[in-house]
N, C-alpha and C positions, 0 to 999 in steps of 0.2 A: 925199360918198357913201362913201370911203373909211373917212372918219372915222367913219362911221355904222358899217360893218360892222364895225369894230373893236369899237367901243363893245359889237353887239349880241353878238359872239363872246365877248366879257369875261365878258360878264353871262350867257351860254349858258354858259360855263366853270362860271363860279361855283356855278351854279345845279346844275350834275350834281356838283361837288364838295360842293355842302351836303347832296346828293340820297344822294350812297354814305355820305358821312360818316354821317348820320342813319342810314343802313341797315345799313352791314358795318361794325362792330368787328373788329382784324384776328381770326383764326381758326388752328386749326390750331398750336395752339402745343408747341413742342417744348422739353427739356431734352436736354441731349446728344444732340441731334436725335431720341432717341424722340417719337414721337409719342403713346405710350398710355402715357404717364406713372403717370399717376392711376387705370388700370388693375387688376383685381384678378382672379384667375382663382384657381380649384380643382382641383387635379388634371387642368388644362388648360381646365377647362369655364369661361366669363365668367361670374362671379356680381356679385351686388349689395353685394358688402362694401366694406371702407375701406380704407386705406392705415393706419389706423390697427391693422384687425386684421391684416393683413399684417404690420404692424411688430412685433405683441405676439405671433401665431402664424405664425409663418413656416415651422413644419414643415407647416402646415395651409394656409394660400393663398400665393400666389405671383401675385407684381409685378416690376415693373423698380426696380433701385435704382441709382441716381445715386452714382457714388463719387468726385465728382472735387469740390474746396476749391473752385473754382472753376467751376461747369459753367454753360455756353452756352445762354443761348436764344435761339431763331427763333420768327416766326409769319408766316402772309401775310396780306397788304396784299389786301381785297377791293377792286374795281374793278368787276368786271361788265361788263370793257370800255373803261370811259369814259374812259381813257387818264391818269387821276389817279395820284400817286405820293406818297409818304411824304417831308417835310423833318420831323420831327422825332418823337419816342417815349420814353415813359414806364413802366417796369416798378415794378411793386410786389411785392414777398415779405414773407409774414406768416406770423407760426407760428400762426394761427387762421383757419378762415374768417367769423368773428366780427371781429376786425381787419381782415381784407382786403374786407370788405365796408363796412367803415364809412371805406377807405381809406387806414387806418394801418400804412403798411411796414416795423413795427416791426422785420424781420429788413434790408432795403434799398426807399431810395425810390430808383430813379435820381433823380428829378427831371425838368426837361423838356429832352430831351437833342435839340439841331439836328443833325440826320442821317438820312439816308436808308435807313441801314444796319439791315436788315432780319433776319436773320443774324448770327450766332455774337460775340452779345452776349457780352459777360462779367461773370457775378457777380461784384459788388464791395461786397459789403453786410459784415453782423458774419458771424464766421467760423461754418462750416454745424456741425452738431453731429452726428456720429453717428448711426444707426438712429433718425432722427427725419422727420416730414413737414413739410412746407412748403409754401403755400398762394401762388399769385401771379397776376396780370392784367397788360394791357398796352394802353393807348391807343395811338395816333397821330396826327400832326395832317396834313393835306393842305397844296398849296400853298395859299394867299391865309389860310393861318393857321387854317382850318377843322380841327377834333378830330372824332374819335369817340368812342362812346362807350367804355368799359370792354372788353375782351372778359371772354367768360365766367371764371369761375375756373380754373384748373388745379392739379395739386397734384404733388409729389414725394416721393420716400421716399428718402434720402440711405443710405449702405451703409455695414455696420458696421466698415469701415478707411476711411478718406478717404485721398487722395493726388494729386499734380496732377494726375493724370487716369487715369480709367480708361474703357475703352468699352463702354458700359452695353447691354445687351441684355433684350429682352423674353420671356420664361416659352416655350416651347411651348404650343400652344392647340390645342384639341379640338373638333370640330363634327359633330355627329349629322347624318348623311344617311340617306336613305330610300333605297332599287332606283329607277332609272329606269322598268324593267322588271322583269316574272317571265312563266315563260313554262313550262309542262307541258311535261316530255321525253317521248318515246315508252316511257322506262322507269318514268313514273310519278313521274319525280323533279321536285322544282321546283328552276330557276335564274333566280336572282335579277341583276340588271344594275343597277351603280351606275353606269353611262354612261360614267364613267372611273375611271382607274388611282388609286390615291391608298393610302399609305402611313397604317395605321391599325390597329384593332381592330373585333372582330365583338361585336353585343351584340344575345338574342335573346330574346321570351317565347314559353315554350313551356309547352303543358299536355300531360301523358303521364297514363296511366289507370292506370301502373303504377309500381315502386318499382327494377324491376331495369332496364327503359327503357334502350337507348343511342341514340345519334341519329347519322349515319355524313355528313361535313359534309365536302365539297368547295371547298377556295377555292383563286384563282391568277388570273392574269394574261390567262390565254387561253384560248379555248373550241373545243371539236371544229368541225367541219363538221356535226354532228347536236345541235349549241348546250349540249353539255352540254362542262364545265372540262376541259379539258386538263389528263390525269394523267402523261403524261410530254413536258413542253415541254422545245422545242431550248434553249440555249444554258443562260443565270441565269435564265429569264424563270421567274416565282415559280409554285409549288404549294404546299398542305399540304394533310393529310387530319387532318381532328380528329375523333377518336371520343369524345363527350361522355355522360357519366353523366348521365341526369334521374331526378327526385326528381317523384312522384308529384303533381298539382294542376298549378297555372300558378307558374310561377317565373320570372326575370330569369336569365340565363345569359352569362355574359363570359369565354368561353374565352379562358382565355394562349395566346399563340406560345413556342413553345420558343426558344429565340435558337439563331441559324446561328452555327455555330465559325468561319467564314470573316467575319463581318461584327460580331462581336463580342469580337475581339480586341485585343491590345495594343495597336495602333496604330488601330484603330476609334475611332471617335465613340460613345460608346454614351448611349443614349436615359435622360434621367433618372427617378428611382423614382418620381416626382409622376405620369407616363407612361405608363411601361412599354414591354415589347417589341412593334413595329408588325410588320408583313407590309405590302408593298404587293399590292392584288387588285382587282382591280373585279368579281368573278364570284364568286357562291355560291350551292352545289350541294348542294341536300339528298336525302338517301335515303330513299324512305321503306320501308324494308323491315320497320318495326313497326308493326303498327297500333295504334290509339288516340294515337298523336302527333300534336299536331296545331300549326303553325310562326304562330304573333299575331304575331310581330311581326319584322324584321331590319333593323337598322340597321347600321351603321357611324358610327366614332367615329374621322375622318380629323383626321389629325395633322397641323402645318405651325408652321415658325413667322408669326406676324400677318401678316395680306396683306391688301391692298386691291384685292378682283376687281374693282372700279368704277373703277377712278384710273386706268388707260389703256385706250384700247379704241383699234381700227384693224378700217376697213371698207374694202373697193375694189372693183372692177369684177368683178376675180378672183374669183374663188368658191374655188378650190386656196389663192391665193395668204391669203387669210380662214383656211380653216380649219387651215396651217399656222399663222398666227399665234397660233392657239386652242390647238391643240397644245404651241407655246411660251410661252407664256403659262401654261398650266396645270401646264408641266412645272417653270418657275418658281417655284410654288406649293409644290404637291406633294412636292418633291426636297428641300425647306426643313427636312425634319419633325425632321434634328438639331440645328437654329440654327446651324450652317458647314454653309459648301460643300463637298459631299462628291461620291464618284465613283459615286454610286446605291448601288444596295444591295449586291451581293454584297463589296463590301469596307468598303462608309462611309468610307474614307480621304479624306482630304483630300489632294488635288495643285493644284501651282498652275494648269495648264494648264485643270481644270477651273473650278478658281476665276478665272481672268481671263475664260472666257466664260458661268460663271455671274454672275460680278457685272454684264459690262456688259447682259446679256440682263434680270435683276436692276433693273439702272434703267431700261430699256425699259419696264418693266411693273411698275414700284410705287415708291414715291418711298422707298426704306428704304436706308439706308447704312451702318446699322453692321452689318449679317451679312457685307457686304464689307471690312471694319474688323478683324474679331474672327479672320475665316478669314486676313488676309494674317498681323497679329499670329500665328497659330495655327501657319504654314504657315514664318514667319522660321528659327522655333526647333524646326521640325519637316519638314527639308529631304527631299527625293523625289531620285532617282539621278539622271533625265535633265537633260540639261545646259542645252538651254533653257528648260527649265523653271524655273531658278534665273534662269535670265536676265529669264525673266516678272513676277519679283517685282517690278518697277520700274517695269513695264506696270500693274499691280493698284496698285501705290503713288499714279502719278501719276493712274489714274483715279479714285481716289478722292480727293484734294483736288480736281481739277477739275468732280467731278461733286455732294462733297459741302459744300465750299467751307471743310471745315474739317483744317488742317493738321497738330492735334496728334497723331493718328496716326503720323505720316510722321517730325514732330519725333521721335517717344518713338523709334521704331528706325531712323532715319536715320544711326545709326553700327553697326548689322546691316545694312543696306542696299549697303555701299559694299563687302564682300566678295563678295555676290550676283552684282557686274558682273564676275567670275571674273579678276579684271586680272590676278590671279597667273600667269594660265596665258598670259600673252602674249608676242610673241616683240616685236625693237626696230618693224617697223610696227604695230604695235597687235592685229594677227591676234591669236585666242586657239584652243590647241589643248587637248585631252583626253589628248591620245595623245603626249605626249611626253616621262613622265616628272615634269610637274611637280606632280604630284597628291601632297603626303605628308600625313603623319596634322594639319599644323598646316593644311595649306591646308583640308580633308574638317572640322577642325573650326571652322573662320572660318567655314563656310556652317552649322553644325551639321547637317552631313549625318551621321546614323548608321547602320548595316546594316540593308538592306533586302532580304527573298530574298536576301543570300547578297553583297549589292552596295554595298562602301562607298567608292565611286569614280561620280562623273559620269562619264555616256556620254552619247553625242548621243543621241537619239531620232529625228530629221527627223518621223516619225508613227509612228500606232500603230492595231495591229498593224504590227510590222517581216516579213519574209519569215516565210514558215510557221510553226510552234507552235499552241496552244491548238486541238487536236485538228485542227488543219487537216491537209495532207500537207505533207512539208518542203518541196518546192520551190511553195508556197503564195506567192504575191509579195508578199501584205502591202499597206500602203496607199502604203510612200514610191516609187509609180511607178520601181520599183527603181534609186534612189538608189545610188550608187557613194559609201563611205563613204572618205574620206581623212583623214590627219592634222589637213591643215588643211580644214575643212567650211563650203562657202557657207551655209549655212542656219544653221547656230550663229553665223555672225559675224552674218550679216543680226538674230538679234535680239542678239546681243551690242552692235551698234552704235546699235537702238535703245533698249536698255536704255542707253546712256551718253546721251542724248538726254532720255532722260526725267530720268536724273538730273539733267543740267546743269536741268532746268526745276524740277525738287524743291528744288536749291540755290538758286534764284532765288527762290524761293517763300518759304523759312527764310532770306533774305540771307546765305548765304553765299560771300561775293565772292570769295573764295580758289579754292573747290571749282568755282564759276560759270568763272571761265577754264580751272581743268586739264580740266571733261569735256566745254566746249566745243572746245578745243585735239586730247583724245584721239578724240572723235568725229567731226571733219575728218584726222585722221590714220588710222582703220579706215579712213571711209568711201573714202578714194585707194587704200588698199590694199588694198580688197576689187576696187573696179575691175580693178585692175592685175593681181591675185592671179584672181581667178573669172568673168571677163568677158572673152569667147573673142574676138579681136577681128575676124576674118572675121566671122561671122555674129553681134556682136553679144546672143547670148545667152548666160545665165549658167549655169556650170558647178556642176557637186557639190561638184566639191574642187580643189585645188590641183594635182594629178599624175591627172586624169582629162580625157577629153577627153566627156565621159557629160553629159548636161543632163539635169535632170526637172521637174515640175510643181513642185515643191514649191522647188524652188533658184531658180523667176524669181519666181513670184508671192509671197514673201517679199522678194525686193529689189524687185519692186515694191511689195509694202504699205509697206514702208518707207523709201522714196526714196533707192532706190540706184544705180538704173536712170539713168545719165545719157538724157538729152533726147533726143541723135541714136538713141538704141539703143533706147524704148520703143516703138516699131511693133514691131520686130523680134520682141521680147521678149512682145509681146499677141498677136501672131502663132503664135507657138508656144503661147503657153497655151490658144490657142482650138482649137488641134490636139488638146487633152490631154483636154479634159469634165473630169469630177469625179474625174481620177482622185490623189484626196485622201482622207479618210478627216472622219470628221462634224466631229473636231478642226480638221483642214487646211481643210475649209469657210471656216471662220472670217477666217482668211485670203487664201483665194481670192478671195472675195466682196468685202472689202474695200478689195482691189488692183483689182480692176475695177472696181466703182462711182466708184472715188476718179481712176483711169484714165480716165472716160467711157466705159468701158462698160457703160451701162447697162441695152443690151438683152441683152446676153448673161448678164448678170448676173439678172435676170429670168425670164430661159432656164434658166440653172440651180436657180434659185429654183424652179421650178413646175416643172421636172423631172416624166416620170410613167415614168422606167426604177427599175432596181435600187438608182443610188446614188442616191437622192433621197427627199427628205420627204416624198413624195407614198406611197412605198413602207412608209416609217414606219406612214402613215396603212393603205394599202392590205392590211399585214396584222396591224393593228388593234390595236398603238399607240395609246394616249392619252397615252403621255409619249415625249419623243422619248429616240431610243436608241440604245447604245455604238456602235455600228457599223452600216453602212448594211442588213444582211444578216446571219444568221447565216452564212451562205455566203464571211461575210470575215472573222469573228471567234466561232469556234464558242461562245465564252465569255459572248456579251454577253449584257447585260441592257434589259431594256424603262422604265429611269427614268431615265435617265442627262442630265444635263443640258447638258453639253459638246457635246450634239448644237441646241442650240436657238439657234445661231446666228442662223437668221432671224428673231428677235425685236429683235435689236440691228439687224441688216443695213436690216428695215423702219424702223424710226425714225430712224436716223443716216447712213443712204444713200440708199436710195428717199426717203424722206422729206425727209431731209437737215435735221436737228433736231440740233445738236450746240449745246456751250454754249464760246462762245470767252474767256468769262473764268469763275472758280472759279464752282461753282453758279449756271450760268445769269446769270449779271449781266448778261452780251450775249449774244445767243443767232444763233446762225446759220441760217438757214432756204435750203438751198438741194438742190428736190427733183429728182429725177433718177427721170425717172416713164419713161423708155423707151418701151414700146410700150402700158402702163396709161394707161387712159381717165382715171380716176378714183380719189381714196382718201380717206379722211379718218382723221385725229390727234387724237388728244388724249392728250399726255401729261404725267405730273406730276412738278413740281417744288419744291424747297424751297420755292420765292417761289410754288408755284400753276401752276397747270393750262399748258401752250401749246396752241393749237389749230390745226392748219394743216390744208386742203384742197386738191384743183386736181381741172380737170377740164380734160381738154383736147375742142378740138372743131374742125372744117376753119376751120384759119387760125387760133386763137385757141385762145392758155392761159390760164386763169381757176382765180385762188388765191388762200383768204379764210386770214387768219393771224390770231389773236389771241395777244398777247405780254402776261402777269402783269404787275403792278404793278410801280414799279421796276428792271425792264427795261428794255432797247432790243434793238435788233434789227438783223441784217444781210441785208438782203434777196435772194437772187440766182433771177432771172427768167432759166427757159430760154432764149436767145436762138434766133431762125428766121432773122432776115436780119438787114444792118446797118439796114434801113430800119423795122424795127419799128415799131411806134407802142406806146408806153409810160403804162398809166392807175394813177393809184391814187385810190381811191373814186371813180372817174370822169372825173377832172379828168387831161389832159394832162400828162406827165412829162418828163424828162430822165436818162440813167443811164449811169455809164461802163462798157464792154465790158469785160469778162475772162473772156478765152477763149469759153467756149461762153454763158456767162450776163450779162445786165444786172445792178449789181448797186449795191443802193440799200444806204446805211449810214444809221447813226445814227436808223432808226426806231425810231418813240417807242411806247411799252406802249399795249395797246387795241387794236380791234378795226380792221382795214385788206382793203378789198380792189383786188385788183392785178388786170391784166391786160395781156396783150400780142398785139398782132394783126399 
C-alpha cells in the first residue's frame, strides 16, 4: 500500500510538472534588474516605438540603457503554486529578432546550464557593442528533466560608454488622469478632484468666444471648508494661481509651473527637459468670471518613475489600518516623480534618513531596486550634516543586497563605505563623538560632506525638528522628547554600532575576510561600551549621553531596534517606552515600531499604528493628506509639507512585522514568514519579489490560527506559527505536525515553494 502511494505521488508530481512546464515559460525577465527593458516612452508618455528608434533618436524617445560589459539577468520561475522549482536554464542573446526566433545566439548561447539559479546571471557572451539593441529569451527545465518552453522575447539597449557596471534606470513616465470629482462652488466656480495628491502638470480644452480671454485657475493641495482650493495653506503644502491667456475657438492648453527657487536649486534634483516642471495638487479651481468660456476637458499628466500599482496589495480586518496602507503606498508612487529618493517637494534633496525609509517602504510595495541603488550611489558622494544619518548609509547598503540579491553596487563603493562608519571620531572603547574636536577638513572630506546652510561639520540629529525654529516659538520642544544632547550620545552610537554590523555582513558578502574579523571584533567592543557607557544600572534604562542622568524615547527604542538592550534590562526598557506614545516625530516612527514588533509587542505596536490623536496616520488622513507627511502636524513643524515620504513607515512595518515577510538569504532565496497579528482578526499579503509574488494570510478565531502561505518557485521557507500553549496541536494542509518552540512561536523550517496551509489549535 505504501508502495502504491508512492508510485501514485510520483506520477501526481510528474504530471503538475509537465502541466506548468507546458504552461508558464519563465516571465518577467529583467536586465540589470529593469524590468522594462524593451520599453520606449515619449516625453514620458508609453508609445509604440522601438528600441531601435530610441537608439537612432534619443533626443526624441527615451528607454533605459544598460551600460554594464557584463549585465545580469533574472526572470521568474512560474509555478502557480505547484511547488516545482528550476534544476537547470538556458539564455540566448541575438542581435536580431530574426536570429533569436529561429534560436541562433549568435551574440551568447549559454547552453544548458544545471542550476537553480534564477538571478543575476552573468553575460558571458562576444563582447556587447555600444549604443546598440540586443534581443534574448530564456527556457528552463523542472525536476524529472521536464523544459519549457521559450519565454517571450525581451530586448535591451546597451549605453553609449560601457563599463563594469553601471546602474541602469528607467525614463520618468507620464499618465493622463481624469477629476475623480467636480463639484459647482457657491461662487460659481468649478473644482475639479483628482482623489489624490500626485506631482504632475495640468492639460486643458478650452473654447473661449473671444481673443483677449483670460481664465483665472486655482490649483494646490488643499481645499476650504466651502470645497473650493486653499489660497493661503499652513506650512509647504502646495498652491499656485495661473492666469492663462486663451485664443479664440477650442484649443489644448499646458500651462508651465514656474520652478520654486527653494526646490530647484543647486543641491535639488531637478526634473528632466523630456518632463518638465511638475507641482504636486490634487484640486482645480476654475473662475469663471468671463463669460463664453467654456472648460471640455481637465486632465492631469502625473509624473513618477515606473510602478507597478498591482504587484502588492494588503487587505485586513482594519478598515484605518487599509487605508493607511493606501496612503503609503500611493505615497510611494507619487514622491518617485525625480527617479531618487528625495525629501518631497519644497527642497527635492536627497538625505539618507529619508532614503533608508523610502527604499524599505519602496520594497513593500513594488519589486524595483535600482531607485534604491542610484539614490544611496547619489547620496555616498553627496553627504547631509547629521551624524546619523551617515551612519545610515550602511543600513541602505546592506538592504539593498539583501533585498536585491545583487552585490555590485555595494562592491563599486564599498571603499566610500568604510569612512561612513565615522571610526575617526572614536575614542579607545569604540564610542564615537562629534564634539571633540576630531572633525578636520581630511575627516569632512572622507565622508564627502560639503557646506550645507552654513554646516560643514556632522551634528547629531536624534530627530527632526530639534527644539523650536521653523516659525515655531523657541521653547517649541521639537520631536527628540527633549533629548539631553552630550559629547558622547546614546543614540548616534546605537546606530554607529549598527552600521558596523551591517558592514561586517557586506564584508562577508564580497569575502573580505580581513574586514570580516576587525567589524566583527569593533562591533562586540561598542556594543560593551555602550552598555557600560548609557545603560543606567538601577533602573536599567538607557540614557542620552554619557554625563546625563536624562532618558528619552528616542535613546531606548533605538537600543532596542538594534540589540543593545541586554536580556535582564528589556522589560524595564518596554516599560518606559510604553510610558512615552509617539513621542517621536514620523522619522523616529520608523524605529519605534520596529523595536516593538521585533520585542513582541505587537499589540501596542498596533496601537500606535491605527492611532486616531495628533501624532498619527489617522491624522495624515483626517486632514486630507493623500500622501503621507513631514511631520505629524503643522503644529510641530510649521514648515512641512504634505508628500513627504519618510512619513510612510507603515508600509514596511505591515509587510516585515505584522506580517512578518522578511527574506533571510539575498532576494528572498529563504524567506521568513513569521506574523505578529496582535489583536488583528485577519489580513492578507501579497507581495513581490525578484523570484515572484509571496502570499501570506491568517485569520484568527476562538482557539484557532489559520494561515495560508504561498512561497515563489525556488524558494523555501521558514515558517513560524503564533504559539498559545505548549500543548498546541500543529496542521499543515491538514495533516498532523510536529514543531520546535522558540520563544512565542512554533517554527517549521526548510519549507518547500508552493501553496501550504497551516493551522494551530
Amino acid at each position: 500500500m505504501i508502495f502504491q502511494r508512492i508510485i501514485y505521488f510520483g506520477i501526481a508530481l510528474l504530471l503538475a510538472i509537465n502541466a506548468v512546464a507546458q504552461g508558464f515559460a519563465p516571465t518577467a525577465l529583467r536586465v540589470d534588474l529593469i524590468l522594462n527593458a524593451d520599453r520606449v516612452w515619449q516625453n514620458g508618455f508609453a508609445v509604440n516605438g522601438t528600441l531601435e528608434q530610441a537608439r537612432t533618436e534619443k533626443g526624441r524617445f527615451q528607454s533605459a540603457r544598460i551600460g554594464s560589459l557584463h549585465p545580469r539577468f533574472s526572470w521568474v520561475v512560474n509555478s502557480e503554486g505547484h511547488g516545482v522549482y528550476q534544476t537547470a536554464y538556458q539564455v540566448l542573446v541575438a542581435t536580431s529578432t530574426q536570429k533569436l526566433q529561429a534560436g541562433d545566439g549568435d551574440v551568447w548561447n549559454s547552453g544548458k546550464v544545471t542550476s537553480c539559479q534564477q538571478l543575476d546571471i552573468e553575460y558571458n557572451g562576444r563582447v556587447l557593442q555600444p549604443n546598440t539593441v540586443y534581443y534574448w529569451k530564456v527556457k528552463v527545465w523542472y525536476q524529472k528533466g521536464v523544459s519549457t518552453e521559450f519565454s517571450k522575447p525581451a530586448a535591451f539597449l546597451t549605453d553609449s560608454i560601457l563599463t563594469a557596471y553601471q546602474t541602469p534606470y528607467t525614463p520618468l513616465v507620464k499618465t493622463m488622469e481624469h477629476p475623480k470629482a467636480q463639484r459647482k462652488l457657491n461662487n460659481d466656480n468649478d473644482c475639479y478632484d483628482f482623489g489624490n495628491d500626485a506631482f504632475g502638470q495640468l492639460q486643458l480644452m478650452i473654447r473661449a468666444t473671444g481673443n483677449r480671454d483670460t481664465l483665472r485657475i486655482h490649483i494646490g493641495e488643499a481645499v476650504r471648508a466651502n470645497g473650493a482650493v486653499e489660497r493661503n495653506p499652513k506650512g509647504t503644502i502646495r498652491y499656485r494661481l495661473l492666469v492663462l491667456p486663451l485664443q479664440k475657438g477650442a484649443h489644448l492648453y499646458t500651462p508651465a509651473f514656474v520652478p520654486d527657487k527653494r526646490n530647484t536649486g543647486p543641491k535639488a534634483i531637478h526634473m528632466p527637459d523630456y518632463i518638465g516642471e511638475v507641482l504636486p495638487f490634487r484640486y482645480v479651481e476654475m473662475e469663471k468670471n468671463t463669460p463664453g468660456i467654456t472648460v471640455m476637458k481637465t486632465e492631469r499628466a502625473a509624473v513618477n518613475y515606473i510602478f507597478d500599482d498591482t504587484a502588492a496589495t494588503f487587505e485586513s480586518s482594519d478598515t484605518l489600518l487599509n487605508r493607511i496602507w493606501e496612503l503609503c503606498k500611493h505615497t510611494m508612487k507619487a514622491t518617485s516623480f525625480t527617479g531618487l529618493y528625495v525629501d518631497g517637494d519644497r527642497e527635492r534633496i536627497p538625505y539618507e534618513a529619508d532614503a533608508l525609509i523610502n527604499q524599505l517602504s519602496h520594497y513593500a510595495t513594488d519589486a524595483e531596486f535600482n531607485m534604491a541603488k542610484r539614490s544611496l550611489e547619489y547620496l555616498i558622494y553627496n553627504a547631509t550634516w547629521p551624524t546619523e544619518w551617515s551612519l545610515q548609509n550602511l543600513q541602505i547598503a546592506w538592504n539593498d543586497y539583501q533585498y536585491s540579491g545583487d552585490i555590485r553596487t555595494v562592491k563599486r563603493i564599498y571603499q566610500e563605505l568604510k569612512p561612513k562608519l565615522l571610526l575617526a571620531l572614536a575614542r579607545a572603547d569604540g564610542l564615537i563623538s562629534t564634539r571633540t574636536g576630531k572633525q578636520d577638513s581630511v575627516f569632512t572630506r572622507s565622508i564627502h560632506l560639503t557646506s550645507f546652510d552654513g554646516k560643514t561639520v556632522l551634528k547629531d540629529i536624534v530627530d527632526w525638528p530639534q527644539k523650536g525654529g521653523f516659525g515655531l516659538p523657541a521653547d517649541s520642544p521639537g520631536e527628540s522628547d527633549s533629548f539631553v544632547f552630550t559629547d558622547y550620545n546614546s543614540v548616534v552610537n546605537a546606530f554607529h554600532y549598527e552600521a558596523l554590523v551591517c558592514m561586517k555582513k557586506l564584508a562577508q558578502a564580497l569575502d573580505e575576510k580581513t574586514d570580516v574579523a576587525f567589524y566583527e571584533a569593533r562591533a562586540a567592543r561598542v556594543k560593551k561600551a555602550f552598555v557600560q557607557s548609557f545603560i543606567e544600572p538601577q533602573s536599567g534604562i538607557v540614557k542620552d549621553g554619557e554625563t546625563t542622568l536624562h532618558h528619552s524615547l528616542h535613546a531606548n527604542m533605538l537600543a532596542l531596534a538594534f540589540d543593545l538592550v541586554p536580556l535582564q534590562n528589556k522589560a524595564a526598557v518596554l516599560s518606559y517606552i510604553r510610558t512615552k506614545g509617539m513621542a517621536c516625530s514620523v522619522y523616529g516612527a520608523q524605529f519605534l515600531l520596529s523595536a516593538l514588533y521585533d520585542a513582541g509587542q505587537a499589540d501596542y505596536g498596533l496601537e500606535l499604528l491605527t492611532a486616531r490623536g495628533k501624532r498619527s496616520w489617522y491624522n495624515m488622513l483626517h486632514t486630507g493628506a493623500t500622501m503621507t507627511t513631514e511631520a505629524w502636524d503643522t503644529e510641530y513643524k510649521n514648515n512641512q509639507d504634505w508628500n513627504h515620504a519618510w512619513g510612510s513607515a507603515p508600509a514596511n512595518i505591515i509587510v516585515s512585522k505584522l506580517m512578518g515577510v522578511t527574506p533571510l538569504t539575498p532576494a528572498f532565496g529563504t524567506i521568513e514568514i513569521k506574523p505578529r497579528p496582535g489583536p488583528l482578526q485577519q489580513a492578507v499579503l501579497k507581495l513581490p519579489t525578484l523570484r515572484g509574488t509571496i502570499e501570506v494570510s491568517f485569520k484568527k478565531g476562538a482557539g484557532a490560527f489559520q494561515m495560508e502561505t504561498c512561497l515563489p518557485a525556488n524558494t523555501r521557507g521558514v515558517v513560524c506559527l503564533p504559539k498559545q500553549s505548549d500543548s498546541d496541536l500543529l496542521f499543515k494542509n491538514g495533516k498532523r505536525i510536529t514543531a520546535k518552540a522558540e520563544g512565542d512561536y512554533w517554527v517549521i523550517k526548510d519549507v518547500v515553494c508552493g501553496s501550504t496551509s497551516w493551522r494551530v489549535q
